[in-house]
C-alpha positions, -999 to +999 in steps of 0.1 A: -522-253-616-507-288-624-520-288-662-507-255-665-474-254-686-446-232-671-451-203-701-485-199-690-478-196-654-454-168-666-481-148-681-502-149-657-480-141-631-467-112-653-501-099-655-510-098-624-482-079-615-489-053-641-529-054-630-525-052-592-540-016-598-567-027-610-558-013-647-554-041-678-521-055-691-511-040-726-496-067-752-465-048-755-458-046-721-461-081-717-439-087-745-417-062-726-417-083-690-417-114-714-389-105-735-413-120-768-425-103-797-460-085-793-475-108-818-468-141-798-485-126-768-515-117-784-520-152-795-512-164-757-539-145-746-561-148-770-554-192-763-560-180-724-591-162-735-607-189-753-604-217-728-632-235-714-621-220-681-606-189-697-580-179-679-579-142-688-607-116-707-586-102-736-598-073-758-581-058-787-568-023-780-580-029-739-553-051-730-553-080-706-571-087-672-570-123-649-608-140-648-612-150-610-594-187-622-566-167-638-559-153-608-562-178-585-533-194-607-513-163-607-511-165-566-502-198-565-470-194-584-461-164-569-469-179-536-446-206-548-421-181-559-420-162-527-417-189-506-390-200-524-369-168-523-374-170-486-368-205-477-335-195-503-320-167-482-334-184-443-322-219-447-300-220-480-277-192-472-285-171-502-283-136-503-316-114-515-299-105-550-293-144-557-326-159-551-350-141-578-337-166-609-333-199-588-371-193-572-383-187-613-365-220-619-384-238-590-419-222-590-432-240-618-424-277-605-425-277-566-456-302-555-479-286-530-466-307-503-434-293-505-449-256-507-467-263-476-437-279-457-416-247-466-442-224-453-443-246-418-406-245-416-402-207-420-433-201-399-458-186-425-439-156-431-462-131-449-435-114-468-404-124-487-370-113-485-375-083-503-404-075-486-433-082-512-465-096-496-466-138-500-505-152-503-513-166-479-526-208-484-561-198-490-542-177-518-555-143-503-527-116-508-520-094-475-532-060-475-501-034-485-504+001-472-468+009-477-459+042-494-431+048-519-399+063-503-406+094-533-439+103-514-418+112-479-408+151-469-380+164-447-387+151-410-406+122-413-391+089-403-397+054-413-390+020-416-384+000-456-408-020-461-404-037-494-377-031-523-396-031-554-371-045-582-366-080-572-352-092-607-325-067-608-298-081-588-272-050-593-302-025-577-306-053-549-266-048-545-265-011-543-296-011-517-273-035-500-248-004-499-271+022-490-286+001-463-317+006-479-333-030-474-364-042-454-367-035-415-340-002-418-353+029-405-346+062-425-351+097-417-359+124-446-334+149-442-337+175-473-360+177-501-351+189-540-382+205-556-365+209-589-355+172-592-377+158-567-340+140-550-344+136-512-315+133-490-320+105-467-307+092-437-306+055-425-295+045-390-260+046-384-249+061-421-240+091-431-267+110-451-272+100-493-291+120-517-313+096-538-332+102-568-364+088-583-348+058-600-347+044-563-373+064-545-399+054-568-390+015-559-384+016-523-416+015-498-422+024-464-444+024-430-444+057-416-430+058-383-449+084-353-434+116-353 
């Protein structure tokens, strides 16, 4: 990753994120995560494409998808970034809706000495402060067989997993508020068919009704019934 320049760590790491189920990475939602114009990131891509190593198989109209070297590179700057945001909020203080732009900042020029002196120190935690998975040093993501909050019915109970929306520090705020953040434990009270809202209860606060802007981005373990 050393030859890599920061921009490209971003796209890779962007289309990761937008491949992790398996489909391919339009331009325009690249440009969209990227905040460029669509032409710029076809000729990224198209650059990745057409290294010796490429870096990423682009076809026109198809979109985007990592080669295995793409995303090996992709994990190891969001293994870098994830770290980051934890060693941020365990040893630095920070709160969870602080860390996501200082860890962007850092990820592209930590050395992997430091990376693996920050992963000691917090004791290899396997998930971040928001609760996404961290690769591990062989740069093997964890599994993830958390379910989104939306998916839950009246009765069952369970524990938040991960929030979701990392790089939108006023959502991490009003999670904050709800109490709505990883290790809380809910219980589905009601269940709107018409909007699809749920009313929701976490331990020791009063009952909220949440819609799918936040059910959609907040995932669970089921707990036993």
């Amino acid at each position: 990753m050393d030859t890599l320049t920061p921009s490209i760590q971003d796209y890779l790491k962007h289309i990761f994120a937008l491949t992790e189920n398996k489909q391919s990475a339009t331009t325009n939602a690249l440009a969209e995560r990227l905040n460029v114009a669509p032409a710029s990131v076809t000729g990224m891509v198209q650059k990745l494409a057409a290294l010796e190593q490429p870096l990423v198989i682009y076809r026109k109209h198809q979109g985007v998808t990592l080669t295995p070297a793409g995303q090996r590179a992709a994990l190891e700057v969001i293994r870098h970034h994830r770290l980051l945001e934890s060693w941020l909020v365990h040893s630095l203080g920070y709160t969870w809706d602080e860390v996501h732009e200082e860890a962007c900042r850092l990820e592209h020029v930590i050395s992997e000495d430091l990376e693996a002196r920050i992963a000691v120190a917090l004791g290899n935690p396997s998930r971040d402060p928001h609760g996404d998975p961290i690769p591990d040093a062989d740069l093997v993501m964890p599994g993830d067989e958390t379910l989104p909050l939306s998916s839950l019915r009246p009765g069952q109970r369970a524990t938040v997993s991960r929030v979701n929306n990392d790089e939108d520090s006023n959502f991490l705020r009003h999670m904050t508020n709800l109490g709505l953040t990883p290790g809380a434990q809910l219980t589905v009270v009601d269940y709107s068919p018409f909007d699809n809202n749920l009313m929701v209860q976490v331990s020791g606060m009063p009952p909220v009704v949440l819609g799918l802007a936040v059910t959609y981005k907040v995932f669970v373990e089921l707990l036993p019934d």
